[in-house]
One Martini backbone bead per residue (centre of mass of N, CA, C, O) as a GRO file, in nm:
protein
  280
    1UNK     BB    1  10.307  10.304  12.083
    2UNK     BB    2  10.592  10.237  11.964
    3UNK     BB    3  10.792   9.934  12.003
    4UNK     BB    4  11.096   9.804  12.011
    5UNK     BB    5  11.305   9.771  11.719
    6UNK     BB    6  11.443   9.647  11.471
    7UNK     BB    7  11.691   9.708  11.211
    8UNK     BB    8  11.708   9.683  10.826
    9UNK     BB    9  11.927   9.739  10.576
   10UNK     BB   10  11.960   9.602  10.298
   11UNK     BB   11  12.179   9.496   9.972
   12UNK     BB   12  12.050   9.211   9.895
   13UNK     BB   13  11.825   8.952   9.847
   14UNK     BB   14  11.946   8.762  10.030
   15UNK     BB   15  11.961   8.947  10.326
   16UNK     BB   16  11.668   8.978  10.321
   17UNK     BB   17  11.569   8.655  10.341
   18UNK     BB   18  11.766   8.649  10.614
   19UNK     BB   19  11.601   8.839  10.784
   20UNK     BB   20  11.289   8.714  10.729
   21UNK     BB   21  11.338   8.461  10.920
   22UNK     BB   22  11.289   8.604  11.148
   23UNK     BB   23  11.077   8.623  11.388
   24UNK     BB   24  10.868   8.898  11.336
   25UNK     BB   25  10.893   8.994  11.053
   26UNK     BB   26  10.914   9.261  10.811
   27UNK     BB   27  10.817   9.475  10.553
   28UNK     BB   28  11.000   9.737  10.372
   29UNK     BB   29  10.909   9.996  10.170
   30UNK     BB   30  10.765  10.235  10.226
   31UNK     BB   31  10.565  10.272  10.519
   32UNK     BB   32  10.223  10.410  10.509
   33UNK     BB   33  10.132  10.127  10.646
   34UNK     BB   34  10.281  10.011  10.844
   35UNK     BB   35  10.322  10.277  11.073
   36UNK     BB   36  10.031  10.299  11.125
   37UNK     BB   37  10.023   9.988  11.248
   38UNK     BB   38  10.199  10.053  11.470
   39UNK     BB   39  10.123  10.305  11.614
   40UNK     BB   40   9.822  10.112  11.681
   41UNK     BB   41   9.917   9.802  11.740
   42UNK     BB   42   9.857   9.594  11.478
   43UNK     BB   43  10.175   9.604  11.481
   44UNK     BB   44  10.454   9.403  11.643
   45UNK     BB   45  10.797   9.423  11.487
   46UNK     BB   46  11.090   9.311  11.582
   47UNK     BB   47  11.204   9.308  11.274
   48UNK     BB   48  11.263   9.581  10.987
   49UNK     BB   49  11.254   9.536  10.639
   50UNK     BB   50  11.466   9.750  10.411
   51UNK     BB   51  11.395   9.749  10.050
   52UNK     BB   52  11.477  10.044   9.925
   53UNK     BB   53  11.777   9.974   9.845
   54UNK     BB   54  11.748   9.787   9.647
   55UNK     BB   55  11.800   9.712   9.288
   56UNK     BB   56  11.555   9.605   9.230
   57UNK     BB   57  11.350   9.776   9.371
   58UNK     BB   58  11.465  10.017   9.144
   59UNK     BB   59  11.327   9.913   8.922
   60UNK     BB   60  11.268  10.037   8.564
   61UNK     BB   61  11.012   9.986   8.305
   62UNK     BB   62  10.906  10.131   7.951
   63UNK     BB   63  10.703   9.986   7.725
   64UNK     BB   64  10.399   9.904   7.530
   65UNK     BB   65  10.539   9.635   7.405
   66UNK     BB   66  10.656   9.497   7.672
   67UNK     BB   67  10.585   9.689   7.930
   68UNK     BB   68  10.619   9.683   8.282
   69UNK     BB   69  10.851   9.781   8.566
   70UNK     BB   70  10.796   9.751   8.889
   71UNK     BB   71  10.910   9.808   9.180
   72UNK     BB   72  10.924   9.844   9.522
   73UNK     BB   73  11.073  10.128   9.539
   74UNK     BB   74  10.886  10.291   9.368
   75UNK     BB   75  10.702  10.546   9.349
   76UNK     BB   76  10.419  10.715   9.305
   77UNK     BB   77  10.508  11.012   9.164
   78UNK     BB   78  10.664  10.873   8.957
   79UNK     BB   79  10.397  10.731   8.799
   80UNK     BB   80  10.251  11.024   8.807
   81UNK     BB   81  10.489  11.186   8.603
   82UNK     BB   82  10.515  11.018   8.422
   83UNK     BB   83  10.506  11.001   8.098
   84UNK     BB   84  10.417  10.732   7.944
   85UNK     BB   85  10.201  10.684   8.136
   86UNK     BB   86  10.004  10.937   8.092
   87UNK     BB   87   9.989  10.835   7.797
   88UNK     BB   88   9.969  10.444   7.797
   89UNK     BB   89   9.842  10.489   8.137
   90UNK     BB   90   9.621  10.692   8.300
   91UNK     BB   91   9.501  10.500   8.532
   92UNK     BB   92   9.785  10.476   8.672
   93UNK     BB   93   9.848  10.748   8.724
   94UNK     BB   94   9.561  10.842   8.872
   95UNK     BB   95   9.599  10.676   9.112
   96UNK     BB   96   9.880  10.739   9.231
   97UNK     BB   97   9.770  11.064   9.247
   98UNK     BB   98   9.510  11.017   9.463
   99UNK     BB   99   9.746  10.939   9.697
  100UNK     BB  100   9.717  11.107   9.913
  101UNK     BB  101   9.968  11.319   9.921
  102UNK     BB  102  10.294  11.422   9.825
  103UNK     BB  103  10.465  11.317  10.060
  104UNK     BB  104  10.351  11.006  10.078
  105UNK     BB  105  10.396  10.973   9.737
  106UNK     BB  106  10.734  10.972   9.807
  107UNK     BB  107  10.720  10.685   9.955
  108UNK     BB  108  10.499  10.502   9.851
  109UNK     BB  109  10.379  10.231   9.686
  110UNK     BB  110  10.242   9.983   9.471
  111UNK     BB  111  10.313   9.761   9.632
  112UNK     BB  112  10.259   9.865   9.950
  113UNK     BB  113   9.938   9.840   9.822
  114UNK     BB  114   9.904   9.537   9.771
  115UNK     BB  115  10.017   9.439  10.043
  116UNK     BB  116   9.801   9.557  10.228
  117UNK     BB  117   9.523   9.453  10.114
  118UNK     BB  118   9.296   9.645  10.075
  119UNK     BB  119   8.960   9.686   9.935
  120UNK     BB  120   9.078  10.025   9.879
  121UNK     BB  121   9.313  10.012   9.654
  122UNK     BB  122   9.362  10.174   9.413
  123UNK     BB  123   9.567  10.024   9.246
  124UNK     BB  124   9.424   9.751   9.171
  125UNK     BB  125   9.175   9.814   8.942
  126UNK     BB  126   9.478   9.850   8.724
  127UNK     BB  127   9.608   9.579   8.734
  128UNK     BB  128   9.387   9.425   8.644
  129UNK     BB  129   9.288   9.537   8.393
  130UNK     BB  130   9.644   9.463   8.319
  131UNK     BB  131   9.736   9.172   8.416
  132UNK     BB  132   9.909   9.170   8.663
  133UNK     BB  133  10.235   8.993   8.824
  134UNK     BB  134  10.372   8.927   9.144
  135UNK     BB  135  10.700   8.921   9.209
  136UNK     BB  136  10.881   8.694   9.417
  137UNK     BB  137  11.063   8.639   9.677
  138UNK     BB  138  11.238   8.365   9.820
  139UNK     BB  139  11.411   8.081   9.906
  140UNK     BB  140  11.299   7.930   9.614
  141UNK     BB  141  11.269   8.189   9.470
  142UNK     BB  142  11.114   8.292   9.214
  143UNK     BB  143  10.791   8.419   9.106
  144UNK     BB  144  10.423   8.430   9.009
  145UNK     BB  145  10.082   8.603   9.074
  146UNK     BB  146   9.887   8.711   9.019
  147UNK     BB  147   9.705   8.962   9.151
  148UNK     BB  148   9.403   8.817   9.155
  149UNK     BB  149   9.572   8.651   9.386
  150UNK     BB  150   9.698   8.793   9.573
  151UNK     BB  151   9.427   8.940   9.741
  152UNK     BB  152   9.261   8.713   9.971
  153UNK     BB  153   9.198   8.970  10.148
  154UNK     BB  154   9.160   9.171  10.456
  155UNK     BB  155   9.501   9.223  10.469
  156UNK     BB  156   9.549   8.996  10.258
  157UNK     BB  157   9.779   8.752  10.134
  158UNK     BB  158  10.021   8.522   9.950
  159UNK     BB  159  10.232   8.558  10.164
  160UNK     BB  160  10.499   8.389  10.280
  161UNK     BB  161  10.689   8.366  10.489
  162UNK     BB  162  11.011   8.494  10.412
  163UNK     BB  163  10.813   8.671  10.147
  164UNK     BB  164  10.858   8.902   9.862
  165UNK     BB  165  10.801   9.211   9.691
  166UNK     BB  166  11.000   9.300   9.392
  167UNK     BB  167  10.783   9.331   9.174
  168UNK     BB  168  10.593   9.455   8.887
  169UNK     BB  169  10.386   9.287   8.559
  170UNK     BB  170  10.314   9.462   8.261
  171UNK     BB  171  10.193   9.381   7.997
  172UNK     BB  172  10.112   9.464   7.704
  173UNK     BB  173   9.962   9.728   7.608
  174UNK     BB  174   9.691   9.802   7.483
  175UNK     BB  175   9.476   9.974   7.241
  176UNK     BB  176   9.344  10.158   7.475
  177UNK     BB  177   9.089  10.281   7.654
  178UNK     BB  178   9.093  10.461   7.982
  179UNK     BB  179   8.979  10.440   8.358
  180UNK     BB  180   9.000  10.633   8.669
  181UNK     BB  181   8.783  10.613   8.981
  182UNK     BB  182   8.708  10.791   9.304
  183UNK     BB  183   8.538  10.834   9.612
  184UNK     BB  184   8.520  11.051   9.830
  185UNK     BB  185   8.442  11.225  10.094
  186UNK     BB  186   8.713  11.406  10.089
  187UNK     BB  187   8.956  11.582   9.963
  188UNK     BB  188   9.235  11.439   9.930
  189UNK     BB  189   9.319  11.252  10.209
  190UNK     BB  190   9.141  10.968  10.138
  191UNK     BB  191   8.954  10.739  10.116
  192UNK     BB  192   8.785  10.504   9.932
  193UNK     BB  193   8.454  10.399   9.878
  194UNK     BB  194   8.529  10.386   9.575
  195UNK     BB  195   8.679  10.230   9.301
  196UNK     BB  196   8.760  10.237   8.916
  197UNK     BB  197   8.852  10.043   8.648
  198UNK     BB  198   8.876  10.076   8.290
  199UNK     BB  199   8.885   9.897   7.956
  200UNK     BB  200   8.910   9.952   7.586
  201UNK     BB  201   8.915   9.709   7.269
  202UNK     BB  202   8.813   9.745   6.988
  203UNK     BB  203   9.022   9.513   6.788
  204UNK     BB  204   8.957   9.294   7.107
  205UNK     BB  205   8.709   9.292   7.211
  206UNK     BB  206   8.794   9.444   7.524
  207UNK     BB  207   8.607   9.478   7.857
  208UNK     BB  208   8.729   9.617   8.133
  209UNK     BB  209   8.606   9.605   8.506
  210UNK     BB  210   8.700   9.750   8.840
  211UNK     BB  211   8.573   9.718   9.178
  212UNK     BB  212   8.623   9.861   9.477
  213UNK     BB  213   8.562   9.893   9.809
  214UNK     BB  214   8.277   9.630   9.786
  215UNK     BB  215   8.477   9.399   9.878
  216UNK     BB  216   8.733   9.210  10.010
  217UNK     BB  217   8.809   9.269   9.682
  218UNK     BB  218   8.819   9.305   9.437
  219UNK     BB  219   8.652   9.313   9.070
  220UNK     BB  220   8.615   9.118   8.792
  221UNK     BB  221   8.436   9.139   8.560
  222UNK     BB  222   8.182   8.935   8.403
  223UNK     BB  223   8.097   8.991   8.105
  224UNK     BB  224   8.198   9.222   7.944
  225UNK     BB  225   8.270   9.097   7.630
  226UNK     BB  226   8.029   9.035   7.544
  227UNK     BB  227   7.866   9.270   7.555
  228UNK     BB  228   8.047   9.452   7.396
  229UNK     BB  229   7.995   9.255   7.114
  230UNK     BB  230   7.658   9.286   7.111
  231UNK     BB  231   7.683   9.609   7.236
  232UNK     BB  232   7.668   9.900   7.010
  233UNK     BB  233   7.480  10.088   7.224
  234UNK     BB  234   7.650  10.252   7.450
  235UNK     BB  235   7.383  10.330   7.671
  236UNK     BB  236   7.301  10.019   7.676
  237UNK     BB  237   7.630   9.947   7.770
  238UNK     BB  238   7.615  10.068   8.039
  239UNK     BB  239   7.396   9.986   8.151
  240UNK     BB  240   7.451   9.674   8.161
  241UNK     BB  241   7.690   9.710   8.348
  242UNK     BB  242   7.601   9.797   8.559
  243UNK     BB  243   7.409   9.606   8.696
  244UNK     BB  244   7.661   9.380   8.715
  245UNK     BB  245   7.763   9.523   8.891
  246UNK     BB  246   7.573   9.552   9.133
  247UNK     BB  247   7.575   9.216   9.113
  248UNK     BB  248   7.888   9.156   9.188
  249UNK     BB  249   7.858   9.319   9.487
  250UNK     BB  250   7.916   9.350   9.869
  251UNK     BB  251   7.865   9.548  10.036
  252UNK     BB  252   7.887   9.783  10.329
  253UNK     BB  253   7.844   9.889  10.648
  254UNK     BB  254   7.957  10.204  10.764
  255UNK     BB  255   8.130  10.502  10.889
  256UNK     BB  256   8.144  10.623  10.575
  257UNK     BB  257   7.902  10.404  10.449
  258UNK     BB  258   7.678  10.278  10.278
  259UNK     BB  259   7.577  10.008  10.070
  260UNK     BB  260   7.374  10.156   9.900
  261UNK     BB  261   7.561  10.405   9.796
  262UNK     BB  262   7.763  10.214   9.661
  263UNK     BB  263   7.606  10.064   9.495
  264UNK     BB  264   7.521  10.330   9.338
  265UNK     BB  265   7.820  10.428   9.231
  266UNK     BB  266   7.869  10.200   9.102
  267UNK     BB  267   7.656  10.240   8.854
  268UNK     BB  268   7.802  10.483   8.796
  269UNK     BB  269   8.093  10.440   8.732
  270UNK     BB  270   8.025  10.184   8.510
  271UNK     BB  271   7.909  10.426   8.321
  272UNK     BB  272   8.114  10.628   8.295
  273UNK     BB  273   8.313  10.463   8.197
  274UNK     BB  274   8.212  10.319   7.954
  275UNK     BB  275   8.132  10.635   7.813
  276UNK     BB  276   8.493  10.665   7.824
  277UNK     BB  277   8.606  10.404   7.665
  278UNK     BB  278   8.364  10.404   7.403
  279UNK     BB  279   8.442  10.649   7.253
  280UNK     BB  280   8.444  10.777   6.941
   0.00000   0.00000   0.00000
């Protein structure tokens, strides 16, 4: 049983940061992680502010020139249909488009996924690999905090008291091939065991790899880049990231799957990566 609370839908950023300074307010954007957490007792907040009327929050821009501008209020579906992210962007497309049914992913927002922050949030390691920027709204102004900081553990992140996610800021994209991969237990709507996104860019020598849902928060792969430029030979080059991969996350057991499963299929995933995304 969700207990009864109050509920307000602002106009205006100002409306919204004074209405979460009540104690015991949360956030609301899609609302497909936090209604869940109420129907099941694990919030249980006084006051619902539900940012989806902002105008900042309706926000969206795309040029590969000049970056990405998604406000907290578009859908996941908007970003899975989108023409210009599934040709210049296509491992956001499909990370979008891979969360839930369509359903929920016409409510669900990309936003709403990384402030949710479990250690399998899909969208997170395509923001990773693409540099991506958390824009802040608070009671002292807007901030900026790289995804890789805003993340900061099993369901935490960097949002204080009274603060929330206003838009998310993709710098130009490289002109790199990229990739993203995800594996669940069932076809269709299931969380993912793993999941994982990468791209190479051949003129800026430039290989990243982040790996999902196998430690407390994402992994973005290190010294990915040095290996892409002293290894020339595609299957020497995706054995070696696999590797690394396996050596530097975490899982766990649990009821989903075992840890060396998960061990198992990061290099399997930093492998298929790799020679999709390095092919010529």
């Amino acid at each position: 049983m969700i207990k009864p609370f109050g509920f307000i839908k602002p106009k205006t950023v100002e409306e919204a940061l004074s209405a979460l300074q009540v104690p015991n307010s949360v956030c609301l954007a899609g609302g497909s992680d936090l209604l869940v957490e109420m129907r099941n007792g694990l919030k249980n907040p006084d006051l619902v502010v539900d940012i989806k009327g902002l105008k900042e929050a309706a926000e969206f821009s795309f040029d590969p020139r000049k970056g990405i501008t998604i406000g907290a209020g578009v859908s996941l579906n908007f970003l899975a249909a989108h023409k210009g992210i599934r040709e210049s962007c296509p491992a956001l497309a499909e990370a979008a488009a891979s969360i839930g049914s369509y359903q929920i992913r016409n409510r669900a927002t990309l936003v709403g996924n990384i402030c949710n922050a479990s250690p399998a949030a899909d969208m997170a390691p395509v923001l990773y690999i693409l540099g991506a920027e958390m824009v802040i709204a608070g009671p002292g102004g807007e901030k900026t905090l790289p995804v890789s900081e805003f993340m900061t553990g099993v369901k935490q992140n960097a949002l204080s008291a009274g603060e929330f996610v206003i838009k998310v800021n993709i710098p130009p994209l490289p002109r790199a091939r990229m990739a993203f991969m995800k594996k669940q237990r069932v076809r269709g709507h299931d969380l993912a065991l793993i999941n994982a996104a990468g791209l190479a860019d051949a003129d800026a020598q430039l290989l990243r790899i982040c790996v999902g849902a196998c430690a407390v928060r994402p992994v973005l792969l290190e010294g990915t880049d040095e290996l892409y430029r002293k290894e020339k030979n595609p299957d020497k080059l995706a054995e070696a990231v696999a590797g690394l991969a396996s050596a530097s996350v975490s899982p766990i057991d649990d009821v989903r799957a075992s840890a060396e499963y998960r061990r198992d299929l990061v290099r399997v995933f930093a492998r298929r990566i790799v020679k999709q995304v390095c092919a010529a």
